[in-house]
Structure formats: structure tokens, C-alpha cells
N, C-alpha and C positions, 0 to 999 in steps of 0.2 A: 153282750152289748147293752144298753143303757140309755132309754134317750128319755128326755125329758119335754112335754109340751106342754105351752103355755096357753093360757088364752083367758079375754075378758079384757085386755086392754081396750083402749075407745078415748071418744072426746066428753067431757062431761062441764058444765058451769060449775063455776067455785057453790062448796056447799054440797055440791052432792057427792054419791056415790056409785062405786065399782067394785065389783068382787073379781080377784082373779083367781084362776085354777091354773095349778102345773102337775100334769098327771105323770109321773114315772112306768115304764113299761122296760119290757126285756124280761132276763133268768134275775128275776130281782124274788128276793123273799123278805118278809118285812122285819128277818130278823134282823137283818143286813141295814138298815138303815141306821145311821148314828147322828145326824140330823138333815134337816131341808130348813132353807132361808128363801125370804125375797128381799134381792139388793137392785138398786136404781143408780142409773146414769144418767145424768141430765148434760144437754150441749157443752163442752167445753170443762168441765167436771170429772171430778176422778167417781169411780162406781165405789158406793157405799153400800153399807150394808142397812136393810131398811129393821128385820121381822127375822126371828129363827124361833124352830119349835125342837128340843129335845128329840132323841130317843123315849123318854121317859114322860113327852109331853110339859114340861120345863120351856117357858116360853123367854124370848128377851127383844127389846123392841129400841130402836133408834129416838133418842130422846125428841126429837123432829114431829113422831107420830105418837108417839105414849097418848093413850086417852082416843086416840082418831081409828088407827088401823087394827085389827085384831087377825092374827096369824092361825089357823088351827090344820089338820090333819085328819084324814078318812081313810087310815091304814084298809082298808078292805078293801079299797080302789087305789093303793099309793099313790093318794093326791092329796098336794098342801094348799090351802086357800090363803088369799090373802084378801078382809074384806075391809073396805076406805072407806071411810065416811067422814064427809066435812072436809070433805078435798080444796087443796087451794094450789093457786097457780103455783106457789115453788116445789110442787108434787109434782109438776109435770116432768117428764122422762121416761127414758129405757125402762121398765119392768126386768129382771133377769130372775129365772128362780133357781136354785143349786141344792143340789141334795147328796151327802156325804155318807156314801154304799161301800162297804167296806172299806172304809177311810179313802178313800179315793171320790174326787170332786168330780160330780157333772153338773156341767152349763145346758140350759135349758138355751132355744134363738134369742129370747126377748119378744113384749112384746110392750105397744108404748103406752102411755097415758099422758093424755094432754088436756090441761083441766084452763079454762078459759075465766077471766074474769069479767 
């Protein structure tokens, strides 16, 4: 079994920043991992895909946040960060992280960010 937690969402004013962590746990080994993403939901919106990091550390990023958000990983703790900076209100939303463990998808709960102007 396989769960994923998140955390680091919060309220912050436009301009700043958040770093979120989703830590993976279970019978997980890290050679099993074949990628970890953070994708975002906002009210009334379909869930996007925001940041993913490779197996391989091969990063790719939602043209939205290029330049703002930087995705990375800390294989020794299977946890993927995701850090925002220069947050603006249409950032605000659901957080989701997912991570693809033997090709097979797990969903982290979510957690939000809601960035004020």
C-alpha cells in the first residue's frame, strides 16, 4: 500500500511564496518510482497538470508557471517538493501530488493554496 502526504499548502499575498512537500511511504523502493507530479484544481475547473520530475530527474513544467514554480525530489525520503514563488491569485487551488510506482497512479488528499491579492 502506498500513500502519499502532502503538506505546505496555506494563504499567502500575491508575490509571495510556498513550498509544498508530498512525501511517499509504504513497501515503496525508489527504484519503483517512474515519475511524481503536482497538479492543481481550482473552483469550477478541470485538475491540470502543474510540475513533474522524471525518474531520471528530467523535469517539465505547465507553461502557466515556467520561470515561477521549481519541481524537485529527495529520493532518500521519497519526497517531491514543489517550490512557488511569485504566487498570483489564478495559482490559487487544490494542490494534488501523484506519483507513478510501478506504473500505477497514486493520488495524494490535496492540499490548497490560496493566494490573495
Amino acid at each position: 500500500q502506498v500513500q502519499l502526504v502532502e503538506s505546505g499548502g496555506g494563504l499567502v499575498q500575491a508575490g509571495g511564496s510556498l513550498r509544498l512537500s508530498c512525501a511517499a511511504s509504504g513497501s515503496i523502493s525508489i527504484f519503483s518510482f517512474n515519475a511524481m507530479g503536482w497538479y492543481r484544481q481550482a473552483p469550477g475547473k478541470e485538475r491540470e497538470s502543474v510540475a513533474r520530475i522524471g525518474s531520471g530527474g528530467s523535469t517539465n513544467y505547465a507553461d502557466s508557471v515556467k520561470g515561477r514554480f521549481t519541481i524537485s525530489r529527495d529520493n532518500t525520503k521519497n519526497t517531491v517538493y514543489l517550490q512557488m514563488n511569485s504566487l498570483k491569485p489564478a495559482d490559487t487551488a487544490v494542490y494534488y501530488c501523484k506519483a507513478v510506482i510501478d506504473f500505477k497512479d497514486y493520488w495524494g488528499q490535496g492540499t490548497q493554496v490560496t493566494v490573495s491579492s
